[in-house]
C-alpha positions, -999 to 999 in steps of 0.1 A, spaced: -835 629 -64 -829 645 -97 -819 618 -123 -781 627 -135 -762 607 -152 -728 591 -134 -702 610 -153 -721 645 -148 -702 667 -132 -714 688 -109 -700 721 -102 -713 750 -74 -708 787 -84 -691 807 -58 -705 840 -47 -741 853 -46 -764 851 -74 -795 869 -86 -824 843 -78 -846 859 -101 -826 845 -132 -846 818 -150 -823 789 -168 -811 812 -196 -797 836 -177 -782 812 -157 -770 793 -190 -751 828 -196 -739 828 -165 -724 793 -166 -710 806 -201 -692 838 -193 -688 833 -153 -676 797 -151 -669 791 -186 -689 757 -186 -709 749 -213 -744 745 -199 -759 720 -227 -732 694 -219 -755 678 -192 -738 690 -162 -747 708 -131 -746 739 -120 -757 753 -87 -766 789 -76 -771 807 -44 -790 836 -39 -779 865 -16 -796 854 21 -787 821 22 -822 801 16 -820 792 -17 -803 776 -42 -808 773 -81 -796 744 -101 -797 738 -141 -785 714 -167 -797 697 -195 -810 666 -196 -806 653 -233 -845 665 -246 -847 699 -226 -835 728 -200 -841 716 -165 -842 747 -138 -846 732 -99 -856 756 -72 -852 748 -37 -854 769 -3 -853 764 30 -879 772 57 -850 772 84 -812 775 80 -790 788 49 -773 763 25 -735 759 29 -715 776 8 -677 787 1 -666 821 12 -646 826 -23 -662 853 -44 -659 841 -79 -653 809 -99 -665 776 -93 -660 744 -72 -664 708 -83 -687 686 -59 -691 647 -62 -725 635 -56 -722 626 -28 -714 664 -17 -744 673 -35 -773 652 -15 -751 669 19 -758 702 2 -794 693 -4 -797 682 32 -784 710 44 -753 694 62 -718 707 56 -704 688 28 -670 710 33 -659 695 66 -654 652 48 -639 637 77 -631 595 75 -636 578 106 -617 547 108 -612 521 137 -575 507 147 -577 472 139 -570 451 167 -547 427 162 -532 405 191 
């Protein structure tokens, strides 16, 4: 998995986004958009129109990092808000990679059973 510090946050763009943006135009994005700052060593996430494929950036300390992933089969989850941005925990972000549907967190518990 990428390495990212604990107290990174992570935080998913809403809406559709231009996949052929590279990391600065993302970075601008992240400025103006979301107003983040995109050299604090957070995450950002971007989908592009179809579904497939997401775009994540942040900065690692020494450098831009830009990940690209898509998916042969299936679209990645997303929220049906137009604008703005949504925080994940990490946790919601390896169900995102996955592919499963990080929105729907549902804790399962068992009734204790005491005599």
């Amino acid at each position: 998995m990428i390495p990212v510090l604990g107290d990174a946050k992570i935080w998913l763009a809403a809406g559709v986004t231009d996949m052929r943006r590279g990391f600065n135009g993302l970075a601008a994005q992240t400025e103006q958009v979301l107003a983040g700052d995109p050299y604090a060593g957070h995450l950002f996430l971007f989908r592009g129109r179809r579904g497939d494929q997401i775009k994540m950036i942040w900065w690692d300390g020494q450098g831009a990092c830009l990940f690209t992933k898509r998916l042969e089969r299936g679209r990645f989850v997303w929220p049906s808000a137009r604008e703005g941005k949504i925080k994940l925990s990490h946790a919601q972000l390896a169900m995102l990679m996955e592919g499963i549907d990080w929105r729907i967190l549902k804790k399962t518990w068992r009734p204790s059973m005491i005599g």
